[in-house]
C-alpha positions, 0 to 999 in steps of 0.5 A: 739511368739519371742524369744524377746518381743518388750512388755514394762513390769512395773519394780518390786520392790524388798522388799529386795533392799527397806530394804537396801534403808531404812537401808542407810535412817537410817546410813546416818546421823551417817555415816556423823558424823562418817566422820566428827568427826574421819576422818576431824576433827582430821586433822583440829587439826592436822593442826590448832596446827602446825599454831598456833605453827608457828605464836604465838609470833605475833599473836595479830598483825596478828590479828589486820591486819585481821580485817583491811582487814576483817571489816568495821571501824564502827565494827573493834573493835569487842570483841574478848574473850578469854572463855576456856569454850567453842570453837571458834565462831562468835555470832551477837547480838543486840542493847540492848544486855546483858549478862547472869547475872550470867555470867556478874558478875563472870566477875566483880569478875574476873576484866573483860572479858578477850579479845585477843587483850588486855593484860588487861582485858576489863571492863564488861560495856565497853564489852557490849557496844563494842558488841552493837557497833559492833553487835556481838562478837567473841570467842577464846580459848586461843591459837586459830590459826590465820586461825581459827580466820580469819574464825571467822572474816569472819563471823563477816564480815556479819555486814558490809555494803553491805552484801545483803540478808547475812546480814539480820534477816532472813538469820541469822535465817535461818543460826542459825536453820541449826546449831541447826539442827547439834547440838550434838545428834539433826542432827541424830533425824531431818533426823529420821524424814525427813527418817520417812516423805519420807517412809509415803508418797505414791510413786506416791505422787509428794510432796515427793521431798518437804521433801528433799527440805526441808531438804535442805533448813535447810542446805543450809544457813548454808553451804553457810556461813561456806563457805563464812567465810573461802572465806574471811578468806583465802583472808585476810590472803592471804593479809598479807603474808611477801614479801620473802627475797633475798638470800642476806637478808635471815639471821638468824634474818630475817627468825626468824621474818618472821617464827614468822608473826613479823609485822602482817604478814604471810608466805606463808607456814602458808597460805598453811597451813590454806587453807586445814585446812579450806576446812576440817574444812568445809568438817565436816559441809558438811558431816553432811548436806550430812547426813540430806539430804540423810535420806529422799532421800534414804527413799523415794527410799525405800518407791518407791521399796515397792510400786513397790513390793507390787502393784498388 
């Protein structure tokens, strides 16, 4: 016999790397959540202030130019309220839409909803029927950014026309269970379970790559919107940035105004400002989804190495 064997011999399977695999299947969901609440998050709001503070005094007309580049006519008057209660978001609503009731008459008390674009506050009846009109509603803590709102419009921009499988039930459907999914405490439980189905199915068992396909297919509406809404955001926000000045026009009060978006415009500082923003602010639902669909793919490689350990 040779000193090298020309014979193929079967790989084994190490008990040990499987633990490890396994381990991985169980961290990879908080690990992703570890990265996007003390690594993405943090510089998003870092950004988000350092915008909101160079844009504030002309916020409201910078507003209204995005709508105009973001919406159709039909639902530019979108409400957009002001809740301290809760973070900045898009909800798509139908034709008999209603408040909760509790909710609608702390409104009556209070004299209406208080919305960004308006000083008064907007009558109850007329914030439903603005909601019905336009299909949805936005919310916006007070002193939102501008480059958060413009991705918030983003997502508004799945009610106009001509949005294709976006802008169906079953999209939005789909779009709402990815989120569920992500929801505090929710995302580490789902990809348990994906992690549990990959480590009970039997190695040479082809069905295995469904459980990650599945996994993915929760994600994957959700990814492709949050991408989609800053896509559109950036170019809206890309359409209003103010031409700069000549030399012989850079005056005090000129630079003010433009520093400020007076008329409804940007400088380009703001955009450069909110494109790394928006990649972050993505990067954090990225990173959770990495998580889920990690969790079965490291279990059925885990699930693999055991069969191979322990296969007579």
């Amino acid at each position: 016999m040779g000193l090298f064997s020309s014979e193929n011999k079967e790989s084994k399977g190490s008990p040990l790397f499987a633990g490890l695999l396994g381990t991985a299947a169980v961290g990879a969901t908080p690990l992703g959540e570890y990265l996007a609440d003390k690594h993405l998050a943090p510089e998003t709001d870092r950004l988000s202030k350092e915008i909101a503070s160079s844009t504030q005094e002309d916020a409201l007309s910078i507003v209204e130019k995005l709508k105009d580049n973001l919406l159709d006519k039909r639902i530019r008057d979108i409400p957009i309220f002001v809740e301290t209660n809760t973070g900045a978001g898009f909800t798509t609503a139908a034709k008999d839409y209603l408040p909760e009731k509790k909710e609608f008459f702390k409104a009556i008390d209070k004299g209406g909803y208080r919305v960004l674009d308006n000083t008064d506050r907007l009558d109850p009846l007329e914030a439903v029927k603005k909601t019905r009109k336009a299909g949805g509603f936005i919310t916006a803590p007070a002193g939102t950014d501008i480059a958060t709102i413009a991705h918030e419009l983003g997502h508004a921009s799945i009610l106009n026309k001509n949005q294709g499988f976006r802008g169906t039930k079953l999209f939005d459907k789909m779009d709402m269970l990815g989120r569920y999914l992500q929801g505090s405490n929710r995302a580490s439980r789902t990809a348990g379970l994906f992690a549990l189905a990959g480590l009970a199915t039997d190695s040479e068992n082809d069905s295995k790559y469904l459980i990650p396909a599945v996994a993915a297919a929760t994600q994957a509406p959700l990814i492709y919107e949050e991408a989609k809404a800053s896509k559109e955001g950036l170019k809206a926000l890309k359409n209003i940035i103010a031409k700069q000045p000549t030399t012989s026009e850079l005056v005090e009060d000129t630079a003010k105004k433009l520093v400020s978006g007076e008329g409804g415009k940007i400088t380009k500082e703001v955009y450069d400002l909110a494109k790394p923003m928006l990649r972050k602010a993505l990067g954090t639902y990225g990173a959770r989804s990495a998580g889920i669909i990690a969790a079965p793919l490291l279990a059925i490689a885990a699930r693999s190495q055991f069969d191979k350990a322990t296969r007579d």
